[in-house]
N, C-alpha and C positions, 0 to 999 in steps of 0.2 A: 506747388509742384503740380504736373498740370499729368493726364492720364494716358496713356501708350496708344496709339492709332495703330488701328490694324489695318490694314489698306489694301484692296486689291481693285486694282483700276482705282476709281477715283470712288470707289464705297468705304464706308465706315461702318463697321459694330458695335451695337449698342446694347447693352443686356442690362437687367435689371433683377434681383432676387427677391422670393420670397421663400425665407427659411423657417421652417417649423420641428419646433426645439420641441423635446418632451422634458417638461419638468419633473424634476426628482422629488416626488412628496409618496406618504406612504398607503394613502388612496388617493382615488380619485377625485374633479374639479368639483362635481356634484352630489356625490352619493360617499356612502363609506368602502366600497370595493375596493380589494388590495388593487395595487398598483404591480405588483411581485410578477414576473414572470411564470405562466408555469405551463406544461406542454400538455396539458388538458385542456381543450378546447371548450370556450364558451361555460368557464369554470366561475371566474371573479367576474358574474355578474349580479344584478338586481332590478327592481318595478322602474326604476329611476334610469338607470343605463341600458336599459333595456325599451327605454318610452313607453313604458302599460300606461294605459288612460290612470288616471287622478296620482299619479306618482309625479312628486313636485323636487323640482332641485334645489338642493342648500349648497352656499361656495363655499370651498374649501379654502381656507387663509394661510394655509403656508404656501398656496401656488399663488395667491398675492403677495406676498411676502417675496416670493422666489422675482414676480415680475416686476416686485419695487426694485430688487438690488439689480434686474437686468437693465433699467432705466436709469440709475444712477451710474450703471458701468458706462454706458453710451452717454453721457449725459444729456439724456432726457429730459423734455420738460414733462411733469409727471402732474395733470391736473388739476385741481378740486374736487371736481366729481369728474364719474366716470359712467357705464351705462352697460348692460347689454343687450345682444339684440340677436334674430333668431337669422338665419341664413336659408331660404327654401331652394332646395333643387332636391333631385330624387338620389340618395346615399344609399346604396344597397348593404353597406354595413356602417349606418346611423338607422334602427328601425324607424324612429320614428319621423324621420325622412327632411327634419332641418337639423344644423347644426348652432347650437347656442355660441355666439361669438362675439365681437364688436366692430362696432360699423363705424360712425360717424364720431365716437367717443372715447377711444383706445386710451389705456392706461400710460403709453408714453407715446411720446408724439415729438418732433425734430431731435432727434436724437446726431449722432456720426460714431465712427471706428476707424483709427489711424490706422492704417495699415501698411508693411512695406512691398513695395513689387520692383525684385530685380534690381533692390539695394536703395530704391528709393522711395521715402515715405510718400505717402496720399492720403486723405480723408474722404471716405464714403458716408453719403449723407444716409440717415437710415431716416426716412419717413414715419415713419410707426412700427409701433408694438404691443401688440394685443393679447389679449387672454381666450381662447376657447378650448373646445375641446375635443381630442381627439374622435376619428372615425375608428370603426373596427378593422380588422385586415382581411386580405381575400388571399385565397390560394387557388390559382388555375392549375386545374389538373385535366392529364391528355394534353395530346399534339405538339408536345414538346414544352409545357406548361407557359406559354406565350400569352398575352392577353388578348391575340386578335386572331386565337392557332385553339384556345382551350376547347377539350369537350364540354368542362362543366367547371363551375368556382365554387367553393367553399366559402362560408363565412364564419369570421372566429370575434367575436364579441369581445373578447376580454379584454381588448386595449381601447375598446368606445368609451369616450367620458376620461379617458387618462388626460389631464392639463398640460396644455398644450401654449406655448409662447409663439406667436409669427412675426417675426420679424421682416419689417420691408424696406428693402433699400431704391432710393432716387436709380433711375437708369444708367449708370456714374463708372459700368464697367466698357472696357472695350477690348477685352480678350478673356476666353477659356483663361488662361493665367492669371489675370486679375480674379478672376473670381476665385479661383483654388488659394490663392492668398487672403482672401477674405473671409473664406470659411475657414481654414487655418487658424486665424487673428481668433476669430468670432469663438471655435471653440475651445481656445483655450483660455479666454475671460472666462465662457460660461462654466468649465470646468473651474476656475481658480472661487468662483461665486458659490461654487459647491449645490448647485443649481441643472445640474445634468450629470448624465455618466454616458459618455462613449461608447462604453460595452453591450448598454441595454439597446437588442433588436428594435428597431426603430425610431433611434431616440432623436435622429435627426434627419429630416428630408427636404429638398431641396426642389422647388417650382421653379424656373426660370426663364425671363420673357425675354426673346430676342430679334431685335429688327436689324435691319442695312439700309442706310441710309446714302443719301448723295452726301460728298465733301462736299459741298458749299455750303449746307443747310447749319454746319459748325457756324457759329454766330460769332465766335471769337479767338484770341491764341490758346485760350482753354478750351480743351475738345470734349471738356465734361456740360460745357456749356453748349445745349442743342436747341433750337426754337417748338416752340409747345406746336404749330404747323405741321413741321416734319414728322414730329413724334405722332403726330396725331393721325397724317396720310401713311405714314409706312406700316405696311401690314405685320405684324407681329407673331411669332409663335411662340405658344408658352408649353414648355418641357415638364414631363412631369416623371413620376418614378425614380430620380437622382437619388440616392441615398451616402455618399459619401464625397470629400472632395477630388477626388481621380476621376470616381464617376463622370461627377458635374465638369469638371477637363473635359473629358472624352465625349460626353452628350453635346457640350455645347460647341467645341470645335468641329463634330459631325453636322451640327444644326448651320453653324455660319459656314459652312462647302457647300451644303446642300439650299442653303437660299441665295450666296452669289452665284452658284453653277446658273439655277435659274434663270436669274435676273440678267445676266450676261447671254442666255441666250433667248432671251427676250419671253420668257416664262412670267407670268405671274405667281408670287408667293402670298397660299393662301393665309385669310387669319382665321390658327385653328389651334386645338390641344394638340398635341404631340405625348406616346409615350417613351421614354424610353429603354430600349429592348438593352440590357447589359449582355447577354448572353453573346446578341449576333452584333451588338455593336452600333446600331442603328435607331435612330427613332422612327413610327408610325405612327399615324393619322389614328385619331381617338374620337373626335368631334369637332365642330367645328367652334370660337371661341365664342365664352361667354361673356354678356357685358355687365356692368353693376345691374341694370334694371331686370336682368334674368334672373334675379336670387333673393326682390320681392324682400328686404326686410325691413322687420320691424320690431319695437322694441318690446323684448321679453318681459312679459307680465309678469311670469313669476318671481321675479328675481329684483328686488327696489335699489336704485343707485348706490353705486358705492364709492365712497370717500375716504381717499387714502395721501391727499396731500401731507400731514402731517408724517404719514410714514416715513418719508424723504429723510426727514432731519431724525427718527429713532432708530432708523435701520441702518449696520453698521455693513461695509464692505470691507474685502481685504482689499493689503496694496494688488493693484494687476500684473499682467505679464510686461507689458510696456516698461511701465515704470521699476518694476523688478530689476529687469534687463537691466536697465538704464543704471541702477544702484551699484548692483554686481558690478556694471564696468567702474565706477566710481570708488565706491568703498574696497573691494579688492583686487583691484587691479585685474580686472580678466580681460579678456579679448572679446569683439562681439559674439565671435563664433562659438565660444565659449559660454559665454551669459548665457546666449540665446538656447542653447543644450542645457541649460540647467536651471534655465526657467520652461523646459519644456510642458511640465505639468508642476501643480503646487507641490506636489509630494517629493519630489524629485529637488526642489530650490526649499523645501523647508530641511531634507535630508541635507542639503547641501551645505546650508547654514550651521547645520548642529554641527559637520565633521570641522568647518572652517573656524568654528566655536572653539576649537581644543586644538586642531593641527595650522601647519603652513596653509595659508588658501591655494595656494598653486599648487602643492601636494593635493588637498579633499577635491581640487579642479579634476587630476590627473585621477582618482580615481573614482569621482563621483561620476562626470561627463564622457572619459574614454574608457574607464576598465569596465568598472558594471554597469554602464547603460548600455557598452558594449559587448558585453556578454549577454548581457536579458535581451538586447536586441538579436543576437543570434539565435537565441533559443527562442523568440517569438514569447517574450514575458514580457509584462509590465512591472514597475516597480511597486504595487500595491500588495504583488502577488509575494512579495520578502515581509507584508507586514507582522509584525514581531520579531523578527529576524533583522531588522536594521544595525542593530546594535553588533552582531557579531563582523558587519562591515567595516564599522567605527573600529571594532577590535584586531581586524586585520591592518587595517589604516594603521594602528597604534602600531602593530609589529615589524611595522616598515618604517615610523619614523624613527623607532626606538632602535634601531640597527639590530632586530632582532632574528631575523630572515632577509633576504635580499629579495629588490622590489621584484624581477623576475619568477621567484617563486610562487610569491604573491599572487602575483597576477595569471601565471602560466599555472601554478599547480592549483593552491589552495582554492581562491574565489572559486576556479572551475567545479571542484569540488563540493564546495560550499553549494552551488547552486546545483550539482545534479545529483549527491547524494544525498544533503540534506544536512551535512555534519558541520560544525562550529571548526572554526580556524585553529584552534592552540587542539583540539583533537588529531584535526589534517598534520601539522606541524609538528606531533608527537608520534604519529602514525609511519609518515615517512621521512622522519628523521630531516629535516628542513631547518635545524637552526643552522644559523650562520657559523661555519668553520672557526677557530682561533687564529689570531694570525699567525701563531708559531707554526702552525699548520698552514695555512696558505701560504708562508715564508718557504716551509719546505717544499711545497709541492712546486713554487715558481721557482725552484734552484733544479729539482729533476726535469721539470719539462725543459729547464737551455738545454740541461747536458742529456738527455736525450732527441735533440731534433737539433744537430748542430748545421743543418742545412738553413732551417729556418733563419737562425741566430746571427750567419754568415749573410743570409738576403737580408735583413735589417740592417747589419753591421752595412750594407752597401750602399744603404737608403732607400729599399724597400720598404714604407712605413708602413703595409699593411700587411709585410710576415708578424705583427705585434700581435696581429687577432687573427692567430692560425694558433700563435702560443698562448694568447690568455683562453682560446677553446681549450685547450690539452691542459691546463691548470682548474678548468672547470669542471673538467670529466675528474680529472682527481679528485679533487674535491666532492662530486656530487652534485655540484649545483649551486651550495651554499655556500661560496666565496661571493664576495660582491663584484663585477663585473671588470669595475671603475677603481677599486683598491687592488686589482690581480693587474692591471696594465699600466698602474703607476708603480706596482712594486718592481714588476717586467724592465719597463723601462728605467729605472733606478739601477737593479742587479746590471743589467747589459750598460748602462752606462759606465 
């Protein structure tokens, strides 16, 4: 499958990512510093993350661990040995002014990630994947807290030295959309790897280099395929500050207006950093770009190679999102639409398994995918936030296959409840009187509603087929609620028969 042309006149865009994942370990790459968030500034620090002279770094092995299983997600070729090496430019929140990273020796290396855009699959080749370590974060304050507006920045420490995954993918996108579908893909392996959390400030940010190129310099019917000339003449700008996939949409659809505007009116685009401003929506000039020889590395003395071939084959993964997917439409019959809502996160497709465990799977479909994802989705909740509480969903689940409340209540009263009071389903269902009617009782209440509404009864007798649900409403209000919807308009239709 070959990659989307974005075209204006006869240019082409070309972008290229470099995404920096914060792994989830419970300190930091080099020292023992929690990794914890906490809103005390400059709190989870030490000699080590702090660069004091004769303070020496030790690596942390679950953030290798964490970048074995990101290696085998993509499958990576994952070396023999590996190396690190130091990165010199001036870091105003790295004190001691390099960052410890990898150069020439990265822990995974040709990797790719399937990914779908607009229904159709692609593979993005990912060049490398490395291990370093975070900088600290800055906070401009004054002038509308802008980075090129600040009176003065802040620097907060505590996130320096957090481990840190970069991921880099071959130049392989050619629209804003492809990339937000890539970082989509990307975090939901790295979430299923148990190797990231999405909620923690920072935990993922996004670099991206983008040129425009002439249509001709496409070398073939694949327009992922570009000549190393062209790539090499067209001046590039690389976006920085992206921290989510909308963002990265919006930054880099602004970035490819603003280098064809140029170029069409016979402008030179320069090659420079770019930040971008989320607030007003725009990118600005930051510096101008740097090339490998400006950053001067070499390899870190203190720290002796490391060798993690063997880890490959002891380190276990789970199944992914892809393959999930793929299952779900297989094994129970779902729809892709479907699958793909309830592999949305692992939590959510291991939920999904347990209710499909015990009930119909197109019943736990209907209420895993549309009720309560649909509900936490309104209230702005994750499903992590039920944990302990799952079970009493399963329990609703059970009250509806068991005909023991009608699905309508379920889902209109109780769940609702469930999630903003707090209370357990058979409390809600005893609370407000929610079991399902008898049918000697629903028999009666569908014999008062003909012979009171003989208007209705008359426009059916006519062929009116929608006086039917004017009367199963008026058999519902008698009832309460608790009649099933589907057994009051089949009895409806029986009596008037």
């Amino acid at each position: 499958m070959t990659a989307q042309t974005v075209q204006q006149g006869d240019l082409v865009t070309v972008i290229g990512l470099e995404v920096h994942v914060q792994l989830e370990t419970d300190t930091k790459i080099f020292c023992g510093c929690s990794t914890e968030p906490t809103d005390e500034p400059n709190e989870n620090v030490c000699p080590v993350c702090l660069g004091l002279p004769g303070a020496l770094p030790v690596l942390n092995e679950g953030a290798v661990e964490a970048a074995v299983k990101i290696g085998k997600a993509i499958d990576a070729d994952i070396p023999e040995e590996t190396r690190f090496h130091r990165k010199n430019y001036y870091y105003p929140d790295l004190p001691k002014n390099f960052q410890i990273t990898q150069y020439d020796e990265p822990i995974c290396q040709e990797g790719e990630l399937e990914v779908s855009v607009e229904g159709d699959r692609r593979t993005v080749t990912i060049e490398r994947a490395h291990l370093e370590e975070d900088p600290g974060s800055l906070q401009h304050v004054g002038g509308g807290g802008g980075i090129d507006s600040a009176e003065y920045t802040l620097v907060n420490y505590n996130r320096a030295g957090t481990p840190l995954m970069e991921i880099v993918t071959a130049p392989d996108f050619r629209s804003p959309d492809e990339v937000r579908a890539f970082l989509a893909e990307l975090e939901e392996v790295l979430e299923y790897l148990g190797v990231f959390e999405a909620e923690r400030d920072g935990s993922l940010r996004i670099d991206a280099n983008l040129s425009i190129i002439p249509e001709e310099d496409i070398e073939s019917d694949d327009v992922t395929e570009i000549g190393e000339e062209a790539l090499e003449s067209a001046n590039r700008t690389e976006v920085k500050n992206i921290s989510s996939h909308k963002g990265a949409q919006k930054a880099l659809a602004y970035e490819e207006t603003r280098q064809k505007n140029a170029i069409q009116r016979g402008r030179a685009v320069e090659q420079e950093t770019r930040h971008w401003d989320e607030s007003r929506g725009i990118t600005v000039s930051m510096r101008s770009k740097e090339e490998e020889k400006d950053y001067r590395y070499f390899e870190e003395a203190d720290l002796p190679p490391l060798q993690v071939s063997g880890w490959k084959e002891e380190i276990a993964i789970p199944e992914l999102p892809r393959a999930r997917r793929e299952r779900f439409q297989e094994e129970y019959g779902l729809s892709e639409e479907a699958a793909s809502k309830l592999t949305s996160t692992k939590q959510v497709a291991d939920f999904y398994e347990d209710v499909a465990s015990e009930f119909d799977p197109d019943l736990a479909a209907t209420w895993v995918a549309d009720n309560l994802l649909g509900e936490l989705n309104y209230r702005d909740m994750e499903i992590t936030e039920l944990e302990g509480r799952l079970e009493e969903v399963t329990r609703l689940v059970e009250l509806v296959a068991e005909d023991e409340i009608t699905a309508k209540n379920a889902r209109e009263t109780v769940l609702r409840s469930m999630l903003d009071d707090g209370k357990g389903p058979d409390e809600i269902v005893e609370e407000e009187d929610l079991g399902k009617t008898d049918e000697g009782e629903v028999e009666e209440a569908v014999l008062e509603a003909i012979d009171e509404n003989p208007d209705a009864v008359s426009d059916y007798e006519s062929g009116d087929d929608g006086a039917i649900n004017f009367l199963v409403g008026q058999v519902m209000q008698k009832t309460g609620g608790s009649a099933d919807p589907g057994d009051v308009n089949q009895l409806l239709r029986a009596e008037l028969e």
